[in-house]
C-alpha positions as CSV (number, residue, x, y, z in Angstrom):
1,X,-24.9,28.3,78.3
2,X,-28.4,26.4,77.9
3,X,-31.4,28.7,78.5
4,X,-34.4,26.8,79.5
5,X,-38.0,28.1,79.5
6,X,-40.0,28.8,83.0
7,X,-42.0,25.7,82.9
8,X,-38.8,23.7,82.7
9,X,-37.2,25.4,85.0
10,X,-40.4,25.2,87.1
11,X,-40.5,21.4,86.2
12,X,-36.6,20.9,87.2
13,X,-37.0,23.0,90.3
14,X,-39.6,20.2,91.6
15,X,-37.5,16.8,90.5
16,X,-34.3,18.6,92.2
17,X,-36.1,19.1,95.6
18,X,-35.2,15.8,96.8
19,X,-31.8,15.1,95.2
20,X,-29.1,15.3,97.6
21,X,-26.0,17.5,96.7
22,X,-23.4,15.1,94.5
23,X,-20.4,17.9,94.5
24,X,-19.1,20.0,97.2
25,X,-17.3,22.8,96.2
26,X,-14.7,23.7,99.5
27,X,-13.2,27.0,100.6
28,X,-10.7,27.0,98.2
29,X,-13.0,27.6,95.1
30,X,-13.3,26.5,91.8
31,X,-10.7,24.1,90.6
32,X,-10.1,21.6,87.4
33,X,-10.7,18.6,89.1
34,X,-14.2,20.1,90.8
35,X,-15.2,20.8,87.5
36,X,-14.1,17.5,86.2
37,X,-16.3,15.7,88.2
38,X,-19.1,18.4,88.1
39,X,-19.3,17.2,84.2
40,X,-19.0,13.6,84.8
41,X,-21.9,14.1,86.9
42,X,-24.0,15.9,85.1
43,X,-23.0,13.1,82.2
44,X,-24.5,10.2,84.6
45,X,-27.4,12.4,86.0
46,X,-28.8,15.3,84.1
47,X,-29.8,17.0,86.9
48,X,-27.6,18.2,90.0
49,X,-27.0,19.7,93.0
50,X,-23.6,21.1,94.2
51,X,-23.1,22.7,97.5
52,X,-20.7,25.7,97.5
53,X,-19.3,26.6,101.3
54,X,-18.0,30.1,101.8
55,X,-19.9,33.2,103.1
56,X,-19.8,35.4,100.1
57,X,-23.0,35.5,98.3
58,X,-21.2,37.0,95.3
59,X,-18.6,34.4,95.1
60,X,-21.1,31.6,94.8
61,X,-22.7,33.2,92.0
62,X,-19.7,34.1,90.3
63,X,-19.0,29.8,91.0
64,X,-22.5,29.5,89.6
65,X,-22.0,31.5,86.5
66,X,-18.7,29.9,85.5
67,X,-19.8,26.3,85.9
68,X,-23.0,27.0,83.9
69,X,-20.8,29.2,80.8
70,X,-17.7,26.6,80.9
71,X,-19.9,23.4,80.8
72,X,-22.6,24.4,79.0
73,X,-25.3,23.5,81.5
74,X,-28.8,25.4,82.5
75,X,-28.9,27.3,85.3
76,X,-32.0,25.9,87.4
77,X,-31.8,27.2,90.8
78,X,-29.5,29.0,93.5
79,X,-30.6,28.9,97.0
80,X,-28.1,29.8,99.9
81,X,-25.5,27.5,99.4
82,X,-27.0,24.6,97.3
83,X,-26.9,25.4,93.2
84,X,-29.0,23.3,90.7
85,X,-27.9,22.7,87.5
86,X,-29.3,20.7,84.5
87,X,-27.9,19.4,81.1
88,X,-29.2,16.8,79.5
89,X,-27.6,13.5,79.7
90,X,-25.5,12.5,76.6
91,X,-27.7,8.5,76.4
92,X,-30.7,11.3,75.8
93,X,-29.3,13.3,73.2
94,X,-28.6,10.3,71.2
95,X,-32.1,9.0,71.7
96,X,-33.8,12.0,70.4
97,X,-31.5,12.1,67.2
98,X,-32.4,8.9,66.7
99,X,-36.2,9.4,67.0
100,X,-38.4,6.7,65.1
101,X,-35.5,5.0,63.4
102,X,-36.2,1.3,64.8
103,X,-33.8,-0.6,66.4
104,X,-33.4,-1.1,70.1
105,X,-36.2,0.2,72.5
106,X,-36.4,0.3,76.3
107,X,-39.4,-1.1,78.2
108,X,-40.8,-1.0,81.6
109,X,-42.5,-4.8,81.9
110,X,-44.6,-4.5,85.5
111,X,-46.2,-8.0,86.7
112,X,-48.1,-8.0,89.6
113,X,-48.5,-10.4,92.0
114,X,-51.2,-10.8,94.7
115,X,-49.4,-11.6,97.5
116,X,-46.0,-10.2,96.6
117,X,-45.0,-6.6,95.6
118,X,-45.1,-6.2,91.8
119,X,-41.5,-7.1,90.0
120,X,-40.2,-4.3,87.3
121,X,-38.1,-5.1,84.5
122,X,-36.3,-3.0,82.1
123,X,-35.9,-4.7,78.9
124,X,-34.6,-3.7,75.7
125,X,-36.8,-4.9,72.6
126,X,-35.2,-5.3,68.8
127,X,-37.9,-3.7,66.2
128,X,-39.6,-7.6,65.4
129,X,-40.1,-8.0,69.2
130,X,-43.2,-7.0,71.4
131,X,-44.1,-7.8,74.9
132,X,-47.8,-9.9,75.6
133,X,-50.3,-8.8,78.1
134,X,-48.4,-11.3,80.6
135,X,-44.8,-9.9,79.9
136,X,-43.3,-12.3,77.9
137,X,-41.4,-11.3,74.5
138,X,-42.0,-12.2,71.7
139,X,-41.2,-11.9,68.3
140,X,-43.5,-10.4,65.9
141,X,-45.4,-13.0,63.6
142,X,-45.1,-12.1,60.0
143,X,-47.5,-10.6,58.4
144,X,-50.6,-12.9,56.6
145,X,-50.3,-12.7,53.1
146,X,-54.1,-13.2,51.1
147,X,-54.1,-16.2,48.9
148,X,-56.2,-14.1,46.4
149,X,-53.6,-11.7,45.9
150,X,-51.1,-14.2,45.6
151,X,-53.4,-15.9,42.1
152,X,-53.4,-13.6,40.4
């Protein structure tokens, strides 16, 4: 299971309040196929809500402890029948292992418009590309060389 530390939790707790629940877990319990797709969400989102009907308070944390220990997800918050959960998404992982490696980058272009609302693009830049102040790419010029240095 993944422990998190209060702030995150506290940080989680705050960007869950107004997701909607993505899994119902029915009266019959806990199944394969509810788990399935508990893990394909928390693949595609992160961060989840599942709602978990029956009236036994112990049964839904039981549901809440299982999920958490067989998928390897944090615990986040239980409230009545709605369970958070968290696990960060695979896409993520792979970004922070590659850290400052180069290659492809994600960025947010905003170009505002004064009678329209402001368009937002995602684009992904290579390492030789950056983005002018009014959003075009553009490959990085090479670097000028001195003509001393070059003499002698």
């Amino acid at each position: 299971m993944l422990t998190l530390t209060p702030a995150e939790r506290s940080e989680l707790r705050a960007q869950a309040h107004a997701l909607n629940p993505v899994v119902i877990v029915g009266e019959g319990g806990l199944s394969e196929s509810v788990l399935k797709e508990i893990d394909k969400s928390l693949d595609s989102h992160g961060l989840i809500k599942v709602r978990v009907f029956g009236d036994d308070r112990e049964a839904r944390i039981a549901i809440y402890e299982a999920i958490c220990a067989q998928l390897k997800a944090a615990p986040v918050q239980h409230i009545g029948k709605l369970l958070v959960l968290y696990r960060p998404k695979k896409d993520e992982a792979r970004k922070a292992a590659a850290g400052a490696k180069g290659g492809l980058r994600e960025v947010t272009i905003v170009k505002s418009h004064a009678t329209k609302r402001p368009s937002v693009n995602k684009v992904m830049l290579k390492g030789n590309e950056r983005v002018t102040a009014g959003g075009l790419v553009k490959k990085a010029k090479p670097r000028q060389r001195s003509t001393k240095k070059a003499i002698g």
